[in-house]
N, C-alpha and C positions, 0 to 999 in steps of 0.2 A: 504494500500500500504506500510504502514510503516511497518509495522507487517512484510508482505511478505520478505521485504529487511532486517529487522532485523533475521530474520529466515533463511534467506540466508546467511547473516554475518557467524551465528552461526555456519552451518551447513561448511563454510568455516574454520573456525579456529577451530573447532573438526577435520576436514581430517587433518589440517598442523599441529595440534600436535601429529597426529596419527602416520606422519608422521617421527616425529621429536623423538619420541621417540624411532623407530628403529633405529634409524640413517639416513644419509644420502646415498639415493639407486637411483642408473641409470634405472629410468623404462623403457628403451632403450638396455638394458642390461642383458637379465637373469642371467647368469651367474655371474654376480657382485650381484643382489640381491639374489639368493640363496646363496653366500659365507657368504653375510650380515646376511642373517636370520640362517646359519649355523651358524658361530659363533655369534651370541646371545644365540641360542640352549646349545654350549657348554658351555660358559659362565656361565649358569645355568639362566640368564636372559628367563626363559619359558615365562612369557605374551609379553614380545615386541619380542619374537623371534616368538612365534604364530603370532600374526601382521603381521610379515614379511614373513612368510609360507603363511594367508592369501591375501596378496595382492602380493605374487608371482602365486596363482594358478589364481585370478584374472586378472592378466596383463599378464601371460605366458601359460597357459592353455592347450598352442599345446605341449609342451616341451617334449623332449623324455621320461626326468624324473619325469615327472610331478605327477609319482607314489611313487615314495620318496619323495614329498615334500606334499603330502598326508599324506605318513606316519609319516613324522617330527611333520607335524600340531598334528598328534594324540598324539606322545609323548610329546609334550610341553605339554597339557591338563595331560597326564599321570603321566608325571617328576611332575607337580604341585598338583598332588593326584585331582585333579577334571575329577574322571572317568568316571561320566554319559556323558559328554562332549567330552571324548575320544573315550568310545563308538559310538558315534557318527559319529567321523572321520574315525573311524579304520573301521569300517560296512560298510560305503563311499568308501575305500579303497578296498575292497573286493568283495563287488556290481561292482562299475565300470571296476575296472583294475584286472578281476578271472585270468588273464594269468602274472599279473604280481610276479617277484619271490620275491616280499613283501607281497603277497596275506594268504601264509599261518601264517606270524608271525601277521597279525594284524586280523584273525581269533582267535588267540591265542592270542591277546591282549584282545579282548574284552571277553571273557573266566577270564583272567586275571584281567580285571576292574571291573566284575560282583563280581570276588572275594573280590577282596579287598574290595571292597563297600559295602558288608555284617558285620555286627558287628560279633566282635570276642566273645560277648555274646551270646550264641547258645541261650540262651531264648527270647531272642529278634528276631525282622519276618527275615525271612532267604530266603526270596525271591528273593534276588541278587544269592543268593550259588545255587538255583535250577538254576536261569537264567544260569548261569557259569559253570552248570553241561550239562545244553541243549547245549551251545555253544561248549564245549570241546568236547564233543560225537558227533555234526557235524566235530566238526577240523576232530577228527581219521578217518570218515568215509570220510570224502575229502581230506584229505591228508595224507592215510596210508602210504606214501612213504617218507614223510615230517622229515629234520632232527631235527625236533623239538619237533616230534613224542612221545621221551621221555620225554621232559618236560611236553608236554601236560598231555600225562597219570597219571604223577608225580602228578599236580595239580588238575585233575581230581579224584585222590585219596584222597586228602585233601579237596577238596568239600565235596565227600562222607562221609570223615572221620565225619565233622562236621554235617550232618546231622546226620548220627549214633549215633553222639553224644548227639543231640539233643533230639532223640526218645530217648535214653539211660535214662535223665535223666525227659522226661515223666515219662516211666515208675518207674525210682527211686520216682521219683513224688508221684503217687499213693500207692506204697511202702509203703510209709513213713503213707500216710493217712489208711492204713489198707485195702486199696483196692486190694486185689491181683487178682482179677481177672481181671481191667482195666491193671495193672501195667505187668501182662502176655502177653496182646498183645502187648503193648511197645518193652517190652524185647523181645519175640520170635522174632519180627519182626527185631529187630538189627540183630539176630544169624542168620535167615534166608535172609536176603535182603541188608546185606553190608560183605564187606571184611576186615573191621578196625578192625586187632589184639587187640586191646589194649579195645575196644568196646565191642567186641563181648564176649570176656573174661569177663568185667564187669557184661556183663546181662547174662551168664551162671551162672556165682557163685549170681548175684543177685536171678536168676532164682528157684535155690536148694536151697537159703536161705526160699524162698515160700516154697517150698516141705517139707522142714524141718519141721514148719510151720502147714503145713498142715498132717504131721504123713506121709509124702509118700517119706521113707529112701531110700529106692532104688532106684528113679527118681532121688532124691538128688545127691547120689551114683554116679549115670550114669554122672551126666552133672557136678559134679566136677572132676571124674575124665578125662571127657571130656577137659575141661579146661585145666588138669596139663598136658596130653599130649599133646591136640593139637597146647597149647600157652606157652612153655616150657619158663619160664624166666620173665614170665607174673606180674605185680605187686602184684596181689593178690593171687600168686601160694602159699605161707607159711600158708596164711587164707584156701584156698583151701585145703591144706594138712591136716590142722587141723578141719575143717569142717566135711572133710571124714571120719576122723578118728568117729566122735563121731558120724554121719550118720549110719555108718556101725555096730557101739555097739550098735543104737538104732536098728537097722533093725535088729541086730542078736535077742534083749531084746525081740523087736518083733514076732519073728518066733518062740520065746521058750515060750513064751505067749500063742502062738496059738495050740503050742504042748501038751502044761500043758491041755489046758482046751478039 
């Protein structure tokens, strides 16, 4: 029995400091505890302004806004960089309230938390950036109309980037280890299967560095100067220049080779 009543204590003076760290709120009152838990929010106070987004959906539930203060709970989790958490709310948000006109930024939050939450090491798992890439690719297709349209794209490119990136330096990977024929499908597969200028430029000239490599000057040829035109400004356009040059002496040495004999 003692136990019971000690547990009950407890379980008393955990709510009243739960309390007490939002401040003091009219649970009588929405509209005073939403101001409350708003500014906490701006304050930058994110964990007692969460608290207070929590125990306004809790005690006001019916509210007309009750889809903004859905959304607030997810940006406290988000302002505080704990995005698996925000993900959470923001999906919540989106699930229940599809008509509300918060419905497509917390689509595109969680697109946005998946991202951030990937390491900005691409050799490390990038399983949030795939997640972040499913999510965005829903946004566009449920809210092609959405003014947020562009951002989403924007960051939906930057997902991609980093995977590209990623296969990129696979394939540098094997490169290195003398594998070229693993390091070939790496690379084709960036030129083929993403849109990241800066990427795809890489694994063409890595691509002719193979060729070279392998005595095959006019494949070289073709995907450097592939490179100089189609990535005009491209980092490794000077290397590229100068690759060609000594491709095309080797492919002409070549054909006069074949002529002699």
């Amino acid at each position: 029995m003692l136990n019971k009543f000690a547990a009950l204590i407890l379980i008393l003076l955990m709510i009243a400091a739960g309390c007490s760290s939002v401040g003091k709120i009219n649970k009588d009152n929405a509209e005073d505890q939403y101001a409350t838990a708003k500014k906490l929010y701006d304050e930058g106070k994110y964990y007692h302004a969460a608290e207070a987004f929590r125990l306004m959906i809790f005690n006001f539930s019916g509210v007309s806004y009750i889809d903004s203060v859905q959304y607030y709970l997810g940006m406290c989790y988000f302002s505080d960089e704990d995005y698996i958490l925000a993900v959470s709310e923001f999906k919540r948000l989106a699930r229940n309230f599809p008509y509300s006109p918060l419905a497509d930024d917390a689509q595109l939050k969680v697109g946005e938390c998946y991202y951030m939450n990937a390491p900005d090491n691409v050799g490390l798992d990038q399983t949030d950036t795939y997640a972040a890439i499913s999510e965005l690719e829903n946004f566009i297709e449920d809210y092609p109309n959405s003014s947020l349209l562009q951002e989403a794209t924007g960051l939906l490119d930057k997902c991609r980037a980093r995977i590209a990136q990623k296969t990129y330096k696979n394939g540098e990977q094997y490169y290195k280890m003398g594998n070229y024929r693993s390091a070939r499908i790496y690379l084709e597969r960036v030129v083929t299967d993403f849109t990241s200028e800066e990427w795809r430029g890489c694994a063409l000239y890595k691509l002719a560095e193979i060729d070279a490599k392998e005595e095959k000057y006019e494949d070289a040829a073709a995907k450097l100067s592939n490179l100089i035109t189609t990535f005009p400004g491209h980092k490794w356009e000077e290397d590229a220049q100068e690759l060609l040059q000594e491709v095309q002496t080797k492919a002409g040495d070549s054909l006069s080779e074949v002529a002699d004999d």
